[in-house]
C-alpha positions in Angstrom: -5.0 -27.3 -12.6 -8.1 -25.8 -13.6 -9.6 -29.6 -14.5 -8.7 -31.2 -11.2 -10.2 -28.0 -9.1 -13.3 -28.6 -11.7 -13.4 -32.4 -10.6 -12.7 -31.5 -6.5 -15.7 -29.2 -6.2 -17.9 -31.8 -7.9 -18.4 -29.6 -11.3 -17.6 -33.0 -13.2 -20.0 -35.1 -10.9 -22.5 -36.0 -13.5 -20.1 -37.5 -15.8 -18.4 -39.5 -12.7 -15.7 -36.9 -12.6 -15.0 -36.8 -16.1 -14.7 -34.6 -18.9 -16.8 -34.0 -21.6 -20.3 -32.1 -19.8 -22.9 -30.5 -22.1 -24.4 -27.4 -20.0 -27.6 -26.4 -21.0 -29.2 -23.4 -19.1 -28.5 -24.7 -15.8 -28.9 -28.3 -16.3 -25.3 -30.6 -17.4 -25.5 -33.4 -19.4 -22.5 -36.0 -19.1 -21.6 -38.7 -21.6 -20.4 -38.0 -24.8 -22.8 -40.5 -26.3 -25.6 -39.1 -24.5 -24.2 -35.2 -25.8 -24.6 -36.2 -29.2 -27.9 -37.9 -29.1 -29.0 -34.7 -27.4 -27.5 -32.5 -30.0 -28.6 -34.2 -32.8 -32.0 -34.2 -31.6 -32.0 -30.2 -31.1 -30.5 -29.8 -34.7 -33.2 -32.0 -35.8 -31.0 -35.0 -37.0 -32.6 -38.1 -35.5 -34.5 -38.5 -38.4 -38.3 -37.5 -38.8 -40.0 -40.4 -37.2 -39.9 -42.5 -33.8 -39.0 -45.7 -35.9 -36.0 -43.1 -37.8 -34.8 -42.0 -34.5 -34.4 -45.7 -32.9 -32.6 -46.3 -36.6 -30.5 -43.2 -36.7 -29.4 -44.7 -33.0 -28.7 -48.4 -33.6 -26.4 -46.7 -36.9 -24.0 -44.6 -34.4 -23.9 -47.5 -32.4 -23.1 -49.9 -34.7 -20.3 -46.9 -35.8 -19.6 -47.3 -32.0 -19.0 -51.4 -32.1 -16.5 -50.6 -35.0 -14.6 -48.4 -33.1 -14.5 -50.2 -30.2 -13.4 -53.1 -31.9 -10.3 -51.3 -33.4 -9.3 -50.8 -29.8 -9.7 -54.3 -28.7 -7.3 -55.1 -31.7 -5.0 -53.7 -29.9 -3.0 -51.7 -32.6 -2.8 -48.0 -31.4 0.4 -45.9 -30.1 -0.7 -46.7 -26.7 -1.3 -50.6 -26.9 1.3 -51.5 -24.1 1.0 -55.0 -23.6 2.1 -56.0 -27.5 5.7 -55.3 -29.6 5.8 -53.0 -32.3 5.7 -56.4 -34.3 2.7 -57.7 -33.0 0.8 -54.2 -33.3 1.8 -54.0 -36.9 0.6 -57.5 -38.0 -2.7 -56.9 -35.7 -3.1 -53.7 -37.7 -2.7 -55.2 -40.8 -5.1 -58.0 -39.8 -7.7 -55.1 -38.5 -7.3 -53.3 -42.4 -7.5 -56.4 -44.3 -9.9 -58.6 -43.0 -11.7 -57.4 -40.0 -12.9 -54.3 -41.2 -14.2 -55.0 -44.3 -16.3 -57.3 -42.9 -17.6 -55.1 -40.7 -17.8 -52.2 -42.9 -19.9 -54.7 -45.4 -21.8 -55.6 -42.6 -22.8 -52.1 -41.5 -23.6 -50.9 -45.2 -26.1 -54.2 -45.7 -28.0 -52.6 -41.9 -27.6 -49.4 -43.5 -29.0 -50.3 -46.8 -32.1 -51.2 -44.8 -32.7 -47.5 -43.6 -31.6 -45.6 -46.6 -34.1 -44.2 -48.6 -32.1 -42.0 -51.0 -28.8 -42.2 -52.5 -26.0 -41.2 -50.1 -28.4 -40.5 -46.5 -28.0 -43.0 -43.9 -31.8 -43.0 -42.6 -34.6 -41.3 -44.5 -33.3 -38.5 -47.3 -32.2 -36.2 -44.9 -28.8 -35.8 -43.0 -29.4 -37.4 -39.7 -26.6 -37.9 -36.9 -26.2 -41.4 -38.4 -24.8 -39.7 -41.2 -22.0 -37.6 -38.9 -21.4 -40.7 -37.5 -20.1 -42.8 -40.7 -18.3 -39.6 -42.1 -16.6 -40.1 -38.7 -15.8 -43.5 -38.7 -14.5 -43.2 -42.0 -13.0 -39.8 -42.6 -12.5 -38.2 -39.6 -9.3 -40.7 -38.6 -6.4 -39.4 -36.1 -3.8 -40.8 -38.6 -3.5 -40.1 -42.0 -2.4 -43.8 -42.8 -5.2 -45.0 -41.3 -7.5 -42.5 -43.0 -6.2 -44.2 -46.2 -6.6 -47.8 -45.0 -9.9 -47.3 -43.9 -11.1 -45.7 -47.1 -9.4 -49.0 -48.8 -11.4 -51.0 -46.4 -14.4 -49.5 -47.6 -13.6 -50.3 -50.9 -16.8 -52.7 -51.2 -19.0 -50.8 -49.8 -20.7 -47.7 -52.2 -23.3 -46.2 -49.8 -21.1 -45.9 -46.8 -18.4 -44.2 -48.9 -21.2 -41.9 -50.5 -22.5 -41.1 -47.5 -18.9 -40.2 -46.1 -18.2 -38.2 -49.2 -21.3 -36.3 -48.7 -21.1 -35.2 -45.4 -17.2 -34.1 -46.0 -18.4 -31.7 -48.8 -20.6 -30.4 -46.9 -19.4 -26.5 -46.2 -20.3 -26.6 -42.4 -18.5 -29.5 -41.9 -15.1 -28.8 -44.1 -15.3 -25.2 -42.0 -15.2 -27.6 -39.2 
């Protein structure tokens, strides 16, 4: 109720009458995207430099285009257009070939940015960071929590980075 009178008096307009909204002050921000970027740049985790920023960015998208194509693959609880049979062997597909590839993929860009063991972009934690430790860690289901971590396998500075951000106190609070 409290959502859809939220949406009918235009409260939701500037995310297209959607959830998530950022308020700050008196001004929203819609997009959860957009939210993050903004967030990361008040905490100061877009990296210390114009060039960091625009590589802290094309990180959490390429964490994006990894996500996104796990939902293409069309594996999830709420794929309905497939049979439990063709979910599972697109799953397994996903695990075993497509993800590693692009997991090997995203450490070589990452690689590129790195400048200490274990940090995405520069030697400090930067939202690019969060954003691995989320693509690999923070999974809905255990299972594929465990296949994504095997998946990884091959690729020590994503994994390192991951491992970093989840001992971090604030975020295991979290």
């Amino acid at each position: 109720p409290a959502f859809t009178a939220a949406k009918e008096s235009g409260e939701l307009d500037a995310n297209l009458g959607r959830a998530p909204l950022l308020l700050v002050g008196s001004e929203v921000i819609g997009q959860s995207k957009a939210i993050e970027r903004y967030l990361a740049k008040a905490f100061g985790m877009m990296g210390g430099t114009d060039v960091q920023a625009a590589q802290v960015d094309c990180i959490a998208e390429h964490c994006r285009d990894v996500k996104d194509a796990a939902m293409r693959k069309g594996f999830s609880a709420f794929t309905r257009d497939k049979t439990d049979e063709e979910k599972a062997a697109a799953r397994k597909e996903w695990f075993e070939e497509d993800l590693p590839t692009m997991l090997k993929k995203l450490e070589k860009a990452v690689e590129l940015c790195s400048t200490d063991d274990a940090y995405a972009v520069g030697a400090s934690t930067t939202y690019a960071d969060v954003a691995i430790f989320s693509l690999l860690r923070d999974c809905t289901m255990q299972a594929d929590q465990e296949d994504t971590i095997k998946a990884a396998c091959d690729c020590p500075l994503l994994l390192a980075i991951a491992d970093r951000i989840a001992s971090d106190e604030s975020v295991s609070k979290w």
